[in-house]
GUZA-587006 format. One record per residue (C-alpha): residue in one letter; x, y, z. Coordinates in steps of 0.5 Angstrom, whole numbers, plus 2048, in hexadecimal, padded with zeros to 3 digits. Example, Ala and Ser with C-alpha at 12.3 -4.5 7.8 and 13.67 -1.06 7.14 Angstrom:
GUZA-587006
["a", [819, 7F7, 810]]
["s", [81B, 7FE, 80E]]
***
This chain:
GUZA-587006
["x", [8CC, 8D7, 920]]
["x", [8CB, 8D0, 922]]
["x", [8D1, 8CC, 921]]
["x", [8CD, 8C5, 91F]]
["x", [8D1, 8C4, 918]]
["x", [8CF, 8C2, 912]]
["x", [8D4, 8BC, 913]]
["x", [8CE, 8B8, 916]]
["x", [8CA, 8B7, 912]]
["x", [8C2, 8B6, 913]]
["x", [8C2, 8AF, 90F]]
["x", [8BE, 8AB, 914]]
["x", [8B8, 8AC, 912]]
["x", [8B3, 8A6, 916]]
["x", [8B8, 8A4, 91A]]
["x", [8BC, 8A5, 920]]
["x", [8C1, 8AB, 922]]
["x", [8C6, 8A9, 926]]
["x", [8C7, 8B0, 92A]]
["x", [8C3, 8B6, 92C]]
["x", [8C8, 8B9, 926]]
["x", [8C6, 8B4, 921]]
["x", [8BF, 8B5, 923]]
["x", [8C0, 8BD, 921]]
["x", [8C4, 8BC, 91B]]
["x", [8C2, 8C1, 915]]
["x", [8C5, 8C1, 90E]]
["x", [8C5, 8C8, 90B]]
["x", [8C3, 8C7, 904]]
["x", [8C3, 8CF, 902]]
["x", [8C2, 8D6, 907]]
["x", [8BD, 8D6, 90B]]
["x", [8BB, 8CF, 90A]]
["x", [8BD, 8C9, 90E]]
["x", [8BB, 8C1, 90E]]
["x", [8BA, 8BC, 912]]
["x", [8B7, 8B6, 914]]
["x", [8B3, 8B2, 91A]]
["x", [8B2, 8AD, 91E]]
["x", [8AB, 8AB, 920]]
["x", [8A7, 8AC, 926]]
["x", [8A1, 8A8, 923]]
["x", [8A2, 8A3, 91E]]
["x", [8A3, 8A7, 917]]
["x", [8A3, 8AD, 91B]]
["x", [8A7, 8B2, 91C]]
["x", [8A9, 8B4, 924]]
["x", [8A6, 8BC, 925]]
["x", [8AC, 8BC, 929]]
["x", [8B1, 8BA, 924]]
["x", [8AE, 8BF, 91F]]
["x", [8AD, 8C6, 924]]
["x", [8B5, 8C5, 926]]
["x", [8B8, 8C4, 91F]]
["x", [8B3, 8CA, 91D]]
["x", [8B7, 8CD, 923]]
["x", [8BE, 8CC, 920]]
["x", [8BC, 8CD, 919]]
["x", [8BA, 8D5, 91C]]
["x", [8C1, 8D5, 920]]
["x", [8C5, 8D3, 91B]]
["x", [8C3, 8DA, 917]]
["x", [8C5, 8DE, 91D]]
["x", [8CB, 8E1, 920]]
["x", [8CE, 8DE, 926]]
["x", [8CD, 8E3, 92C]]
["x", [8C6, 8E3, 92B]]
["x", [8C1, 8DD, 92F]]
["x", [8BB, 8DA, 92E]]
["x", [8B7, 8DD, 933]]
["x", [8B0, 8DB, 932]]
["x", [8AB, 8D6, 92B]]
["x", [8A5, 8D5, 929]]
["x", [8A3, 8D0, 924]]
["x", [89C, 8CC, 921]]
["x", [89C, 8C4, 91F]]
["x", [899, 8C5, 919]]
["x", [898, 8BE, 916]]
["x", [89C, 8B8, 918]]
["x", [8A3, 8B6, 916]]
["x", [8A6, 8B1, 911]]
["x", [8AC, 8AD, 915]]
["x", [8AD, 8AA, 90E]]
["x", [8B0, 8B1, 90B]]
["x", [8B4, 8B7, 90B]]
["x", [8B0, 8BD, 90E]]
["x", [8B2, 8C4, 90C]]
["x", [8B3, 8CA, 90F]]
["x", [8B3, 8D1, 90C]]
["x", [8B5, 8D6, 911]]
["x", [8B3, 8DD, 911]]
["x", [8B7, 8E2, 913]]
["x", [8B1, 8E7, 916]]
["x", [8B5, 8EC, 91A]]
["x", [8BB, 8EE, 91D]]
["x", [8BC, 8F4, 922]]
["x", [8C0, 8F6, 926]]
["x", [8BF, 8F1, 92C]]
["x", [8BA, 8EC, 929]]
["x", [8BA, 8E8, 923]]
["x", [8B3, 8E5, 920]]
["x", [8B3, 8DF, 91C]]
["x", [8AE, 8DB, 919]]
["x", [8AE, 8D4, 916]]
["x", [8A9, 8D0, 912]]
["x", [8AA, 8C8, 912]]
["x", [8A9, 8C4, 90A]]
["x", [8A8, 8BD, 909]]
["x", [8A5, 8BB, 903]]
["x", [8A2, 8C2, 901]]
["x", [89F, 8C3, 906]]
["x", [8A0, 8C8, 90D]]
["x", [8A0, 8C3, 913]]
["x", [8A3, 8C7, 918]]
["x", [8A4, 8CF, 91A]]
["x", [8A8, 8D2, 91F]]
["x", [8AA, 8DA, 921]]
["x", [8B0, 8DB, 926]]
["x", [8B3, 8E1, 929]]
["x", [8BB, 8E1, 92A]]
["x", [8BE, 8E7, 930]]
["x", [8C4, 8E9, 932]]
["x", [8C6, 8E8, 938]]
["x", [8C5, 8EE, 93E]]
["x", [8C6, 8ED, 945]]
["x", [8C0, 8F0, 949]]
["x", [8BC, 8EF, 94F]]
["x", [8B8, 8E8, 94F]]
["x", [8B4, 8E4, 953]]
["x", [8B2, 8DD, 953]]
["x", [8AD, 8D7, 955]]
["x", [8B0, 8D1, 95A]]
["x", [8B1, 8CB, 958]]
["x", [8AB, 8C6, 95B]]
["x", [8AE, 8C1, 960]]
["x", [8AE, 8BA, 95D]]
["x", [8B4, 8B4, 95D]]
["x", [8BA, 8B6, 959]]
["x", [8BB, 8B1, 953]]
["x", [8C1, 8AD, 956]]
["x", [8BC, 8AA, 95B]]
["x", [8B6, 8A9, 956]]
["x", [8B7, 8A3, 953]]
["x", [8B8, 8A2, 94A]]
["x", [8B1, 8A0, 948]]
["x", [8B3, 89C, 943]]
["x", [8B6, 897, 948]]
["x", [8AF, 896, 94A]]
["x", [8AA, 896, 944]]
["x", [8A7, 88F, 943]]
["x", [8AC, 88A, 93D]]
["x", [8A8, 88C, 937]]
["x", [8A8, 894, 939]]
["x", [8AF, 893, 93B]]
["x", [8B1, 890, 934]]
["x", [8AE, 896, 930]]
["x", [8B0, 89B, 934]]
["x", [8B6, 898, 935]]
["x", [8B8, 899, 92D]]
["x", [8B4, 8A0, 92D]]
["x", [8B6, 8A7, 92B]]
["x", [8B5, 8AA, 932]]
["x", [8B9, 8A4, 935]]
["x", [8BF, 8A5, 931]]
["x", [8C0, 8AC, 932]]
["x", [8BD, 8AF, 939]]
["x", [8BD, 8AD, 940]]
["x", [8B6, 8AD, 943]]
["x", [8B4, 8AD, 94A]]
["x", [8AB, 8AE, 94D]]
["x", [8AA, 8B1, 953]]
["x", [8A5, 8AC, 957]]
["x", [89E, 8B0, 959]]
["x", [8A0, 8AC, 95F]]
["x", [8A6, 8B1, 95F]]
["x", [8A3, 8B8, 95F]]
["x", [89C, 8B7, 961]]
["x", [89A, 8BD, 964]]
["x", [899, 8C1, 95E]]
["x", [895, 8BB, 95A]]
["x", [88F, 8BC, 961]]
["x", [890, 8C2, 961]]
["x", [88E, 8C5, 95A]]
["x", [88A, 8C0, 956]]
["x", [88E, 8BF, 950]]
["x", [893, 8BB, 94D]]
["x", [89A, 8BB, 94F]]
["x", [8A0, 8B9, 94B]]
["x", [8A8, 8B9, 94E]]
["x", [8AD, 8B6, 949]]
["x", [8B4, 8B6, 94A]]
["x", [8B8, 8B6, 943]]
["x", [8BE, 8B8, 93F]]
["x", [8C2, 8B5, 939]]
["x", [8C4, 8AF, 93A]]
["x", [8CC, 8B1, 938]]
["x", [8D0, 8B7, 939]]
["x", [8CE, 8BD, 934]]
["x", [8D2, 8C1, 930]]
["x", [8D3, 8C9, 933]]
["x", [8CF, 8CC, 92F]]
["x", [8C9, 8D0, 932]]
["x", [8C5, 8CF, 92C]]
["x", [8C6, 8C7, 92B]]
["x", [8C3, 8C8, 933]]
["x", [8BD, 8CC, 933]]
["x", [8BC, 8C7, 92C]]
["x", [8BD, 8C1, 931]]
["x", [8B7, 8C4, 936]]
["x", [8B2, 8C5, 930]]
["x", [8B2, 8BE, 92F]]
["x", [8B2, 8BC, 936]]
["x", [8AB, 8C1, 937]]
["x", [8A7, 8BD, 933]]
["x", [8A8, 8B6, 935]]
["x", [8A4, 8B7, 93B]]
["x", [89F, 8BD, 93B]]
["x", [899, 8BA, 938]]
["x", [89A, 8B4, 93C]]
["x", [898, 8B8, 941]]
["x", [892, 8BB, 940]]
["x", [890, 8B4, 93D]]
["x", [892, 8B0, 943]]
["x", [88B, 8B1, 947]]
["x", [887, 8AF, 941]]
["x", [88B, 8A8, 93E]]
["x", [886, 8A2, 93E]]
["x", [889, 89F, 939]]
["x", [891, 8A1, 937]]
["x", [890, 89D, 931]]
["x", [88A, 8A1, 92E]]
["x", [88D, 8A7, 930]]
["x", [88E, 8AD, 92A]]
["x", [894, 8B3, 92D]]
["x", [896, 8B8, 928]]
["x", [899, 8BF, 929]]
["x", [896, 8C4, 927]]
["x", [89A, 8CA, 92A]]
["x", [8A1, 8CB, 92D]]
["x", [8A4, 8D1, 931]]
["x", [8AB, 8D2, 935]]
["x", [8AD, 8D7, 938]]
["x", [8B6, 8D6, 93A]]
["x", [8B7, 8DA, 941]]
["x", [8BE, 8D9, 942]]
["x", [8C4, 8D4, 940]]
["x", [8C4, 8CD, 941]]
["x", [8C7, 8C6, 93F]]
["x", [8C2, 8C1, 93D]]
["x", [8C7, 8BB, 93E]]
["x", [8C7, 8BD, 946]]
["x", [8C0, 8BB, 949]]
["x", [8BA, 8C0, 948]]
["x", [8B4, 8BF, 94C]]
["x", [8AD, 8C0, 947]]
["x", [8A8, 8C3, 94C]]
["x", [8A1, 8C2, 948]]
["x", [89A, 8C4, 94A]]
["x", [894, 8C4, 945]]
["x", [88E, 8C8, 948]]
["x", [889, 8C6, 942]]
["x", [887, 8C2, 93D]]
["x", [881, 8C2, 93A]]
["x", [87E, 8C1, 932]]
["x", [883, 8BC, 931]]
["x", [889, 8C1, 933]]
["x", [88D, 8C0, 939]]
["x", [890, 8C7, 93A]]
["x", [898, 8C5, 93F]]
["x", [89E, 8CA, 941]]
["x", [8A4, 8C8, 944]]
["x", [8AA, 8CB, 947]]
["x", [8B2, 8C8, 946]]
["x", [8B6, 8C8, 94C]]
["x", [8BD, 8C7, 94C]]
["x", [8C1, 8C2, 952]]
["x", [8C2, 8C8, 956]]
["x", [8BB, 8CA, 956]]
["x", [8BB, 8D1, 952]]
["x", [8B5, 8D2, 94D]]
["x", [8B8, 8D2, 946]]
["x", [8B3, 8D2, 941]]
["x", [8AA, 8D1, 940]]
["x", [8A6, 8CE, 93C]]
["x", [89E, 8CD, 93A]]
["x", [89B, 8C9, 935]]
["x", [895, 8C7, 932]]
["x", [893, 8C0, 92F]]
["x", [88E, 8BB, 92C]]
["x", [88B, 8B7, 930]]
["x", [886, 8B2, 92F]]
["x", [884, 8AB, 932]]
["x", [881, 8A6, 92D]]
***
């Protein structure tokens, strides 16, 4: 069970969290069902990332402790309301002898905005094999791409929600050329990790990726077809993620992303997080909306 206590309550509703833990913070208001509240990712609109981590932590909270997330699948099903709470009902599926199944459904205002399926394991040692980080710069010799935004996009991102609470690092197509020549498709490598030191919760972690995943994904897919950024409609339609080994999302992970399709206004894009020594440790795919008007 995650330790995210109710004794930092979800009351930010429309604003800002101050930390990555504010920013999963639920209040459980009866068994099973937890709430919570979330920033925008558009004007108005819930960040998809915010509401997959906080579903994520409302199935954790009704697990036991030696079993990890392993795996999530989920739906966008209508946009998110930042201006208030989302519930999140929790349905406790299955629990064998080495998985556990959760499921949970998120409310507002009456209506199902969001669906989520997770599986949690007991850990066992076994034989493993695993694919070798790309050869990109590390995020100590890249610079922060806030210092060089124009001043009034620097003045908004300044106060934004990501700003506060991560550190992003872009990997420069110049850096890794080969791959972008050689097949064809768009490429994304993103340094990241919370902006200050999380609490050793393995849970709160994996939590910290769900959100992060989201951020860039569908921005990768589109990256070949923007004309006009200011007429350009991006919505998650589906998310998944597979956790393949332990990690700290304070330290610096390299998300490896490729989007081998897009079409019928979907842009479908994976990616791979790796961590600062280069070890695979978790996967995932997502499919989006994207329309330019």
């Amino acid at each position: 069970m995650s330790d995210l206590s109710e004794d930092r309550p979800a009351s930010f509703a429309g604003g800002r969290a101050e930390t990555f833990v504010d920013l999963l913070a639920l209040d459980e208001i009866e068994q099973n069902i937890f709430r919570g509240t979330c920033h925008a990712g558009a004007p108005l609109r819930a960040f998809g990332g915010q509401v997959a981590a906080q579903a994520l932590i409302a199935a954790g909270r009704t697990v036991v402790s030696d079993r990890h997330v392993h795996s999530l699948h989920s739906y966008f099903l209508r946009p998110g309301r930042t201006t208030t709470p989302i519930v999140y009902l929790v349905d406790r599926v299955r629990d064998g002898r080495s998985f556990t199944t959760r499921r949970v459904t998120a409310v507002q205002n009456g209506e199902t905005i969001f669906a989520l399926s997770a599986s949690f394991k007991v850990p066992e040692t076994t034989p493993e094999h695993r694919r070798a980080m790309p050869e990109v710069p590390r995020p100590e010799d890249l610079p922060d791409p806030y210092e060089g935004l124009p001043r009034e996009a620097r003045r908004h991102y300044e106060v934004s929600q990501t700003r506060l609470v991560m550190d992003l690092r872009f990997v420069p197509t110049s850096a890794d050329p080969a791959t972008h020549l050689t097949d064809g498709i768009p490429h994304q490598r993103v340094w990241m990790k919370a902006a200050e030191k999380l609490p050793d919760d393995p849970l709160l972690h994996v939590c910290a990726m769900a959100y992060m995943s989201d951020l860039t994904l569908a921005g990768t897919a589109a990256a070949p077809h923007i004309t006009d950024p200011q007429n350009l409609q991006m919505a998650s339609l589906d998310h998944a993620m597979w956790f393949h080994r332990p990690f700290r999302a304070d330290e610096w992970l390299l998300f490896a992303q490729a989007s081998p399709t897009a079409q019928d206004a979907r842009g479908f894009a994976m990616g791979e997080f790796y961590d600062h020594n280069g070890t695979l440790v978790a996967s995932a795919v997502q499919e989006a909306v994207i329309r330019q008007h």
